[in-house]
C-alpha positions in Angstrom: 0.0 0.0 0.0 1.4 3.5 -0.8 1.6 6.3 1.5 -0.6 8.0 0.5 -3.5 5.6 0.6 -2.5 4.7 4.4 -2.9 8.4 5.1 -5.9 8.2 3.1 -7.6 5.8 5.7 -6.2 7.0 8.6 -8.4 10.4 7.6 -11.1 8.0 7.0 -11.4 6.3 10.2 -10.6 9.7 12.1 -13.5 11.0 10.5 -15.4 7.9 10.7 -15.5 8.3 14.6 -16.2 11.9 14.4 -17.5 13.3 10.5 -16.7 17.3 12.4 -13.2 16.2 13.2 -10.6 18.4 11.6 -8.1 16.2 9.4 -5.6 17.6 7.6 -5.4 16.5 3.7 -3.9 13.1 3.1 -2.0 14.7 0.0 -0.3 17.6 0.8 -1.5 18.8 4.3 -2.2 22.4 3.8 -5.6 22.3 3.9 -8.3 20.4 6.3 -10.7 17.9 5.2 -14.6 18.8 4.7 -17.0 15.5 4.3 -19.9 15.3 2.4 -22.6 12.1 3.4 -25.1 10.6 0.9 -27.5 8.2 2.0 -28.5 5.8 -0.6 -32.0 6.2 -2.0 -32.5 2.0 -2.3 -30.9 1.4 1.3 -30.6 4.3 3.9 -28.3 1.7 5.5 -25.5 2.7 3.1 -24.2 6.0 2.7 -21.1 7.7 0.8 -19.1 9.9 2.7 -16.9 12.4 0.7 -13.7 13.9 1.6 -12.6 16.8 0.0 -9.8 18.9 0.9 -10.4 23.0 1.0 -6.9 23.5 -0.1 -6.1 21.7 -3.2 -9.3 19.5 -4.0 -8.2 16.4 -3.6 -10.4 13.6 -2.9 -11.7 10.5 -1.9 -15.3 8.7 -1.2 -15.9 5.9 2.0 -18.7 3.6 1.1 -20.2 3.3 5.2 -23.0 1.0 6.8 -25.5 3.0 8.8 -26.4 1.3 11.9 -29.4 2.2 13.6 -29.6 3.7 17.3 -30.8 0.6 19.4 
């Protein structure tokens, strides 16, 4: 695995635990992470989460399971 994928999913999971965290950008590190979630129409158990750094665009989505509140 490069780098840059590790760094990749260490923003992930930071941001996994806590979607306001601030994570710096797996690429370059100027800029700070904003996430984006999209529940999916056909199962609001799924969602895409996208991570988008302010800085320099870069970018990567997480495909998450939803689990509901017991």
């Amino acid at each position: 695995m490069t780098p840059s994928a590790t760094r990749w999913i260490e923003a992930a999971n930071a941001l996994a635990a806590n979607s306001s965290a601030i994570v710096a950008c797996p690429e370059g590190g100027d800029g700070n992470l904003t996430v984006h979630d999209e529940v999916f129409k056909d199962d609001p158990n799924m969602m895409e989460r996208y991570l988008v750094c302010d800085t320099c665009g870069a970018r990567n989505v997480v495909r998450v399971r939803v689990y509901p509140h017991a």
